[in-house]
N, CA, C and O atoms as CSV, one atom per row, in Angstrom:
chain,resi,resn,atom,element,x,y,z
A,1,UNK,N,N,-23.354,-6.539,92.021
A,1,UNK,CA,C,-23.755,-6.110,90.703
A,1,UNK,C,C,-23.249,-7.139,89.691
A,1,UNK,O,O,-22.197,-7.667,90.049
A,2,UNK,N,N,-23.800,-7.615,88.351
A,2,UNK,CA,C,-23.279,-8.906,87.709
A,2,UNK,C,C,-22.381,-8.141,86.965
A,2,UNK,O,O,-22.540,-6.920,86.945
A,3,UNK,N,N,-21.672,-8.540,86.491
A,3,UNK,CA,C,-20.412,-8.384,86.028
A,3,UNK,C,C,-21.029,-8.864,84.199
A,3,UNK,O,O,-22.000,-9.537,83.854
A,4,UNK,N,N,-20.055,-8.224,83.455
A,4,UNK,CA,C,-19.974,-8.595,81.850
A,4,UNK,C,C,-18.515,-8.618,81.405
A,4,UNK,O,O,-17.913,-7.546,81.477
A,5,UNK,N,N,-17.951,-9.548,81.016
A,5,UNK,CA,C,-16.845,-10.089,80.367
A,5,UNK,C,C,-16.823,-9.191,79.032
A,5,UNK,O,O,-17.870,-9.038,78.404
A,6,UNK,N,N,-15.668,-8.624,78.621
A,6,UNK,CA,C,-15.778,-7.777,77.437
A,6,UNK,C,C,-14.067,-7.792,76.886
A,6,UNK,O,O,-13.160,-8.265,77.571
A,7,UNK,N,N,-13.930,-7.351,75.914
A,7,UNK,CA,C,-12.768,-7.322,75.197
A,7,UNK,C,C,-12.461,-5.882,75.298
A,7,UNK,O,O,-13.434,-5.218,74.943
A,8,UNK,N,N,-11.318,-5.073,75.705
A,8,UNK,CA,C,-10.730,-3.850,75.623
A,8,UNK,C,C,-9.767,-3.498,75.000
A,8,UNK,O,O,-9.157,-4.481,75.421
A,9,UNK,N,N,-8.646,-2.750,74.047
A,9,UNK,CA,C,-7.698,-2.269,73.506
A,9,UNK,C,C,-7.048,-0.927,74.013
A,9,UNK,O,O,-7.264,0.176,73.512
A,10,UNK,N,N,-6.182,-1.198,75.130
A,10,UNK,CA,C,-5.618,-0.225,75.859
A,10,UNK,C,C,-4.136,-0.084,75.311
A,10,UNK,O,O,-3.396,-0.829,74.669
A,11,UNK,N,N,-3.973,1.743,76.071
A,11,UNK,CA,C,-2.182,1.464,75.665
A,11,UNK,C,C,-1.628,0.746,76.243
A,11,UNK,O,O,-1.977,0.697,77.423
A,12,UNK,N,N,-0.534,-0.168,75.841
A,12,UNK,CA,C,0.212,-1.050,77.085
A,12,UNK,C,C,1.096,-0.116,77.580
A,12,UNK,O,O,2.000,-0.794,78.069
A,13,UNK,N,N,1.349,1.005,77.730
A,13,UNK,CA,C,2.043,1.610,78.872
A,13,UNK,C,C,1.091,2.039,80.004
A,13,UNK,O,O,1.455,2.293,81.152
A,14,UNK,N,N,-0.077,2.085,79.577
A,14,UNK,CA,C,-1.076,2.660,80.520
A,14,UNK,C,C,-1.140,1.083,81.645
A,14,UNK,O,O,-0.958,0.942,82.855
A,15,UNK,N,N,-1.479,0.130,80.558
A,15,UNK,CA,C,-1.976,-0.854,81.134
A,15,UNK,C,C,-0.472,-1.765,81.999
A,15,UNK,O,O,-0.580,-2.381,83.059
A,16,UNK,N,N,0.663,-1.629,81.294
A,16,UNK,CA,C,2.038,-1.985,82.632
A,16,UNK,C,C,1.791,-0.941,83.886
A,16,UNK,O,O,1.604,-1.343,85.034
A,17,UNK,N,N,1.810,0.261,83.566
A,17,UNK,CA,C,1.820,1.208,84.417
A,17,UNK,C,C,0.495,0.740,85.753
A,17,UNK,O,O,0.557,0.721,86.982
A,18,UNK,N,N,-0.385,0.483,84.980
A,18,UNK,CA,C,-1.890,0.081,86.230
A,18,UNK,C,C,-1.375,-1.264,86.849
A,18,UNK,O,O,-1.829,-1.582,87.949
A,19,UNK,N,N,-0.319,-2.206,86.135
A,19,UNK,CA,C,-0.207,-3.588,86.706
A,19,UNK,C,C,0.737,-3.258,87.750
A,19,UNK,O,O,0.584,-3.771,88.858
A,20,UNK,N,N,1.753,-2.417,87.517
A,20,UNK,CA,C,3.228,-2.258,88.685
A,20,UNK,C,C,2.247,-1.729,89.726
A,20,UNK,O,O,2.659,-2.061,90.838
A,21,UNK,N,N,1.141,-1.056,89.802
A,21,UNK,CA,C,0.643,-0.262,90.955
A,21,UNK,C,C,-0.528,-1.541,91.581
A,21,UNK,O,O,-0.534,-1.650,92.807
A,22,UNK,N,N,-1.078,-2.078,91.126
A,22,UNK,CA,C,-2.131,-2.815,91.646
A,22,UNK,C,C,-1.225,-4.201,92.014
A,22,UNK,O,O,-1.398,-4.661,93.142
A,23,UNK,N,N,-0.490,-4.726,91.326
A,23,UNK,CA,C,0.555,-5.650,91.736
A,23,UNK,C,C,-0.611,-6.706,91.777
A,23,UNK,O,O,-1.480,-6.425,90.952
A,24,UNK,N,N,-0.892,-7.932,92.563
A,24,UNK,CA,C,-1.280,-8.945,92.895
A,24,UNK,C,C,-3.110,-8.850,92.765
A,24,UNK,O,O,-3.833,-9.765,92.370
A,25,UNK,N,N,-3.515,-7.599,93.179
A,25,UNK,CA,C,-4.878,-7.566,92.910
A,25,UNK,C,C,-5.682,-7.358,91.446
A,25,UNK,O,O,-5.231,-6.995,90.360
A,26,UNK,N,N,-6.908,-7.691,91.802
A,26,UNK,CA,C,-7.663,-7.488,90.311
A,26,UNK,C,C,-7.434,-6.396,89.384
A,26,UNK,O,O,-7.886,-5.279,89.636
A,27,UNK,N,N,-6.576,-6.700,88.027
A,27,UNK,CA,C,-6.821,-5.901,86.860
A,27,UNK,C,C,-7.791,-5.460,86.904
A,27,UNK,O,O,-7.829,-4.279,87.246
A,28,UNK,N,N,-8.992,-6.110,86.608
A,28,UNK,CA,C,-10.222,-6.130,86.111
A,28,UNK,C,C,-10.977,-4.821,87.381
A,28,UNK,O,O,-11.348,-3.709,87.006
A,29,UNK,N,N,-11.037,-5.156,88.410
A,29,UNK,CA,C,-11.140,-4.244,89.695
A,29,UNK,C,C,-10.944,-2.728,89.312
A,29,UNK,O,O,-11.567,-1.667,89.276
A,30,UNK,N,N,-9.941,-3.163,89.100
A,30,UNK,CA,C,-8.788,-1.381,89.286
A,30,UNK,C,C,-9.555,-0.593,88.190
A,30,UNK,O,O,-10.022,0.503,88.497
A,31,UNK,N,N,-9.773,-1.250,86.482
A,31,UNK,CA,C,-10.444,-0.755,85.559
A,31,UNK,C,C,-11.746,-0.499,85.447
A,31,UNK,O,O,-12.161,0.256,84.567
A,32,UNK,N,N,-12.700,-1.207,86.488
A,32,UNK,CA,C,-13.811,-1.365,86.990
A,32,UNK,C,C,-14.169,0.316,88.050
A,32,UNK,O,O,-15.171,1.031,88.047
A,33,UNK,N,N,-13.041,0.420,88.731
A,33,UNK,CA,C,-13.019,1.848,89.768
A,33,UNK,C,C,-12.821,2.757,88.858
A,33,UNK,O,O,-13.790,3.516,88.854
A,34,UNK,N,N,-11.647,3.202,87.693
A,34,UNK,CA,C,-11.543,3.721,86.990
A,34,UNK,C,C,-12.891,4.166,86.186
A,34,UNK,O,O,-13.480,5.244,86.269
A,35,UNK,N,N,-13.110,3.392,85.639
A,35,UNK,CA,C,-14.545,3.343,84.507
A,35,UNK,C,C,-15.522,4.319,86.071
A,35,UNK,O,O,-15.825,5.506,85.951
A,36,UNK,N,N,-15.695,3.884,86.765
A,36,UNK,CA,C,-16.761,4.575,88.069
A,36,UNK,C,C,-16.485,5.766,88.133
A,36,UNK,O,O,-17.367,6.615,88.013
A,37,UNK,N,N,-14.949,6.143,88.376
A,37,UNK,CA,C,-14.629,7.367,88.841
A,37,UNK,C,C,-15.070,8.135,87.212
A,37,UNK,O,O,-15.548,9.235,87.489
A,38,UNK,N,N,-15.069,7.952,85.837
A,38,UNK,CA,C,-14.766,8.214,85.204
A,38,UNK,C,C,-16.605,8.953,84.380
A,38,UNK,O,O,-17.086,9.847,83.684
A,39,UNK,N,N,-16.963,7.569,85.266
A,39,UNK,CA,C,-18.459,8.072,84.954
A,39,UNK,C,C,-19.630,8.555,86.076
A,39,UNK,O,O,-20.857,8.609,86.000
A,40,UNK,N,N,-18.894,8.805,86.901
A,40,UNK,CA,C,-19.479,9.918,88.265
A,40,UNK,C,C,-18.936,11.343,87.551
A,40,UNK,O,O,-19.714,12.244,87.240
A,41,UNK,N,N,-17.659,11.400,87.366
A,41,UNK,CA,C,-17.109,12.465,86.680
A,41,UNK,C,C,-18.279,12.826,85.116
A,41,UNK,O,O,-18.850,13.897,84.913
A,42,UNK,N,N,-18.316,12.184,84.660
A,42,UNK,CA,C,-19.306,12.402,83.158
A,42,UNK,C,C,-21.259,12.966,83.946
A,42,UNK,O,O,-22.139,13.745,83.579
A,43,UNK,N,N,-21.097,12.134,84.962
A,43,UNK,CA,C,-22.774,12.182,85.112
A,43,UNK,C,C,-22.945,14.023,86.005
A,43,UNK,O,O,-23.921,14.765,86.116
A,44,UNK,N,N,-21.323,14.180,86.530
A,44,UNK,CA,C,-21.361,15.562,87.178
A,44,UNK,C,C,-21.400,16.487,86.378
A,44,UNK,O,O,-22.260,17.356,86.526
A,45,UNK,N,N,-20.417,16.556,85.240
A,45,UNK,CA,C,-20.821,17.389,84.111
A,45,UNK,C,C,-21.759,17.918,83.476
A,45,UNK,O,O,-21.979,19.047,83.038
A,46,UNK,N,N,-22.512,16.546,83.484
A,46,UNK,CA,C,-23.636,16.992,82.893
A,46,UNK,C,C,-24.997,17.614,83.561
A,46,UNK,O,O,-25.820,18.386,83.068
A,47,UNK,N,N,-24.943,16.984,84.902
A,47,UNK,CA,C,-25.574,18.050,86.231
A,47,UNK,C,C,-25.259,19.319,85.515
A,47,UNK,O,O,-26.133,19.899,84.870
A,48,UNK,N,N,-23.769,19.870,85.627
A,48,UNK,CA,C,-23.498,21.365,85.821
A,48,UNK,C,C,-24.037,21.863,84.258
A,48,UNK,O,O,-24.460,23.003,84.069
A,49,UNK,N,N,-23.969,21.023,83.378
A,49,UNK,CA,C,-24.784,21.894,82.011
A,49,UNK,C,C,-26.055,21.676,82.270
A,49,UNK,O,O,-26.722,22.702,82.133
A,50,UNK,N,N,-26.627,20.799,82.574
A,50,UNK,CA,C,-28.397,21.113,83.002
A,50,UNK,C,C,-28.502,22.505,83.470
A,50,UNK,O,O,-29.034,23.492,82.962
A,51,UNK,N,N,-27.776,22.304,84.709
A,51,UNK,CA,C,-27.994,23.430,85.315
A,51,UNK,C,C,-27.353,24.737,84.349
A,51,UNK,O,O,-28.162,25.666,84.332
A,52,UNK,N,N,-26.661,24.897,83.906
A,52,UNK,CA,C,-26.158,26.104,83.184
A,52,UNK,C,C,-27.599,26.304,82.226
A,52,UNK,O,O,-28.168,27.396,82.228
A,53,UNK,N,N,-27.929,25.576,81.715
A,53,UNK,CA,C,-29.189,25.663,80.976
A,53,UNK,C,C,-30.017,26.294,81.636
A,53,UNK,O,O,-30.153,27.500,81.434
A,54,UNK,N,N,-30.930,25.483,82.789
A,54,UNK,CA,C,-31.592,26.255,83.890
A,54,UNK,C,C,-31.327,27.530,83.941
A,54,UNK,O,O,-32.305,28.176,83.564
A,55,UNK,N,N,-30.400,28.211,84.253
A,55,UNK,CA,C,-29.958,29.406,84.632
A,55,UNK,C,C,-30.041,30.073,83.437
A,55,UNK,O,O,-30.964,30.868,83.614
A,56,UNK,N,N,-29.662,30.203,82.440
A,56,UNK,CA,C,-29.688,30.853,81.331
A,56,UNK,C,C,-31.388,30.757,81.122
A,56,UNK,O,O,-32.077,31.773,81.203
A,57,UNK,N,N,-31.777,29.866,80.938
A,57,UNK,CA,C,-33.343,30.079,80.807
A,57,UNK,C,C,-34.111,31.116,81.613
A,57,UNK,O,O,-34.762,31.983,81.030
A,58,UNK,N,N,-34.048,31.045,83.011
A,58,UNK,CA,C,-34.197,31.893,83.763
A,58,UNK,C,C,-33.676,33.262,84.185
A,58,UNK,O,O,-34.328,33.997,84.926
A,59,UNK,N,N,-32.220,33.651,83.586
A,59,UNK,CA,C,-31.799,34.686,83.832
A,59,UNK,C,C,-31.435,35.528,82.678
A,59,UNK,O,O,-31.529,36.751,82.584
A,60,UNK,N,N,-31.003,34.674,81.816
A,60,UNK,CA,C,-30.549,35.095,80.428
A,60,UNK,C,C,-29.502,34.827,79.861
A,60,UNK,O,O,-28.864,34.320,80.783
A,61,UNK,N,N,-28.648,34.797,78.700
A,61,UNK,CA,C,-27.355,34.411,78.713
A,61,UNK,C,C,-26.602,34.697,80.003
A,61,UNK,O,O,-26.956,35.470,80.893
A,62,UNK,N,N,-25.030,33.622,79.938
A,62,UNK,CA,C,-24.115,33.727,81.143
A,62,UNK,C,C,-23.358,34.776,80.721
A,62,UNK,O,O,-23.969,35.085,79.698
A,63,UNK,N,N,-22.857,35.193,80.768
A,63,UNK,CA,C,-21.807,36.363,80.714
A,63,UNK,C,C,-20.279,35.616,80.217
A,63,UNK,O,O,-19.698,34.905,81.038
A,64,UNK,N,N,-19.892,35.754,79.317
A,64,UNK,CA,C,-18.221,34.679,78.971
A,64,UNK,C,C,-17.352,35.075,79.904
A,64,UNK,O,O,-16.599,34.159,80.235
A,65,UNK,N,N,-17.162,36.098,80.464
A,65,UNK,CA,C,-16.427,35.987,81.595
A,65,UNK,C,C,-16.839,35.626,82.874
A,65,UNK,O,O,-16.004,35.734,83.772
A,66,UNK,N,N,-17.939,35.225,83.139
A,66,UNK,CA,C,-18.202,34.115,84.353
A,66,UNK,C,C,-17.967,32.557,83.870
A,66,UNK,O,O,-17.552,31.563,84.465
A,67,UNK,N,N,-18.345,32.753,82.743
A,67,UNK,CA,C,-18.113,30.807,82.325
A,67,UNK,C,C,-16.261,30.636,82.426
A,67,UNK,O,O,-15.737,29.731,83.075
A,68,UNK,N,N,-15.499,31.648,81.683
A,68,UNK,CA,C,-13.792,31.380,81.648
A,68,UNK,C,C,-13.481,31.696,83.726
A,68,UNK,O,O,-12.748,31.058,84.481
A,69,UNK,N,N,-14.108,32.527,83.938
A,69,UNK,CA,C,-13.456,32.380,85.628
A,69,UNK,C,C,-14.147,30.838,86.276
A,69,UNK,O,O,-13.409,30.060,86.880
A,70,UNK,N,N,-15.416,30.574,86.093
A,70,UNK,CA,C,-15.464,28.889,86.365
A,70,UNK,C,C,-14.877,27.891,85.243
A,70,UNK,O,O,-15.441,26.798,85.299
A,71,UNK,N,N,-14.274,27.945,84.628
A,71,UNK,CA,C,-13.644,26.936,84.029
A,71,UNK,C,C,-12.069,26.907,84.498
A,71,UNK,O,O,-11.502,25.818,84.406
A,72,UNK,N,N,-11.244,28.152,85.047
A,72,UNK,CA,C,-10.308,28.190,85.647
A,72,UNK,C,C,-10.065,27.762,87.040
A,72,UNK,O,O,-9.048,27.247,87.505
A,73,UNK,N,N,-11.375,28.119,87.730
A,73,UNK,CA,C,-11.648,27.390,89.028
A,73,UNK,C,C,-11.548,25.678,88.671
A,73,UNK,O,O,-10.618,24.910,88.920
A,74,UNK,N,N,-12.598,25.458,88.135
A,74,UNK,CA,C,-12.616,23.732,87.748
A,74,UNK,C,C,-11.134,23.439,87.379
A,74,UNK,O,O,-10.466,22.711,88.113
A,75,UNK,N,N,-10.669,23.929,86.385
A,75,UNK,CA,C,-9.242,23.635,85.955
A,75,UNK,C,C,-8.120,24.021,87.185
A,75,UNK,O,O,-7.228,23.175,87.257
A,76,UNK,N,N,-8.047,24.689,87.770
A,76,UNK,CA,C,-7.045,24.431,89.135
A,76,UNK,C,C,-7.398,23.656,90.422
A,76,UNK,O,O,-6.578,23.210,91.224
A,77,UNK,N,N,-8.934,23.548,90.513
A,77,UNK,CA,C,-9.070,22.371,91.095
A,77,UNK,C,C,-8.494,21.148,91.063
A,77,UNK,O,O,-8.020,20.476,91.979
A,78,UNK,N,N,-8.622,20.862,89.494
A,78,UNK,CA,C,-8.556,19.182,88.525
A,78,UNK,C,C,-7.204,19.211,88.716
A,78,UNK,O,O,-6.820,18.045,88.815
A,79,UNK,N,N,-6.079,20.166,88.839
A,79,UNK,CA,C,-4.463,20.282,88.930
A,79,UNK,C,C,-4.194,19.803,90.105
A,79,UNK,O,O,-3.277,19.021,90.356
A,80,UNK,N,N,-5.187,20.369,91.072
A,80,UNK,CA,C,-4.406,20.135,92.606
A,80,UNK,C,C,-4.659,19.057,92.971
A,80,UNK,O,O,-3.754,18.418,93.506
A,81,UNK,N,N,-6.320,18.304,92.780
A,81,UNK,CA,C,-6.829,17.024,92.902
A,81,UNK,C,C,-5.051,15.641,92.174
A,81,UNK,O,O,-4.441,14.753,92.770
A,82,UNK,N,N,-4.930,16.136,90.916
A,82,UNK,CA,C,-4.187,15.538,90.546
A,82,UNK,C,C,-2.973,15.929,90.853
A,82,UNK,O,O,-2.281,14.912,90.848
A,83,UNK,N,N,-2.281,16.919,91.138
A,83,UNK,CA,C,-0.788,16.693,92.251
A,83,UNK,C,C,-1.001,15.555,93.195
A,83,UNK,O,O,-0.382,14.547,93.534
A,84,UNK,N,N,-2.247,16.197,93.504
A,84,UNK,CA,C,-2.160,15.448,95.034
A,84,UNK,C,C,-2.308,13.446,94.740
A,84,UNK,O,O,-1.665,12.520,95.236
A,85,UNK,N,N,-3.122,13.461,94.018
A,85,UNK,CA,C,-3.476,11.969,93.870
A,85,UNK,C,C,-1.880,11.751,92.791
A,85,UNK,O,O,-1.913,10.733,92.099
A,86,UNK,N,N,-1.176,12.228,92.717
A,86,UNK,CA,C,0.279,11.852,92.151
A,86,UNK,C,C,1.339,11.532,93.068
A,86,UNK,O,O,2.138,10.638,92.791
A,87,UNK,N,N,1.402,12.100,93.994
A,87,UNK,CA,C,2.263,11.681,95.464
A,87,UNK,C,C,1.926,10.690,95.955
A,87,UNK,O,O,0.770,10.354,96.214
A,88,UNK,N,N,3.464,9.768,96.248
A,88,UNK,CA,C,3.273,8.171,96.672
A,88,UNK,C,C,3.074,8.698,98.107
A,88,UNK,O,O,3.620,9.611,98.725
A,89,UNK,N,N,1.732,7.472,98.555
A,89,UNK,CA,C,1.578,7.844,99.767
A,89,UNK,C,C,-0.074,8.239,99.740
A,89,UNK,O,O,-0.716,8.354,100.784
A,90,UNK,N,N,-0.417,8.349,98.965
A,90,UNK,CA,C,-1.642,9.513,98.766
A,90,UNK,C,C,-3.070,8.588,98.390
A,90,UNK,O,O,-4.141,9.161,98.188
């Protein structure tokens, strides 16, 4: 895929913090996976509101207590995903 050279303004604790972990390999790489993971994550979201749309069109409003019990699901998911991707080793 071609690549584009660009200028960024990050925190430098974020950005020491990404250098002690990647050590010798590509900056540019690591922020490159990031940005991916970041926009698979954005393009899924927006799947699940299409679809929430869909469904409401077809069924009728959601009910607020089905949307807060899936947003608690998603949200203890996103906790455990991230314990887990927090343990060295992982």
């Amino acid at each position: 895929m071609p690549k584009q050279k660009l200028t960024l303004t990050l925190d430098s604790e974020n950005v020491e913090h990404l250098r002690s972990l990647v050590g010798a390999r590509s900056l540019s790489a690591a922020v490159d996976s990031a940005v991916q993971a970041y926009l698979a994550r954005l393009r899924h979201l927006q799947a699940v509101d299409e679809w929430l749309v869909e469904m409401e069109r077809a069924h009728g409003p959601i009910p607020t207590q089905s949307l807060e019990w899936a947003a608690r699901l998603v949200e203890n998911w996103e906790a455990q995903r991230n314990a887990r991707a927090s343990k060295p080793g992982v």
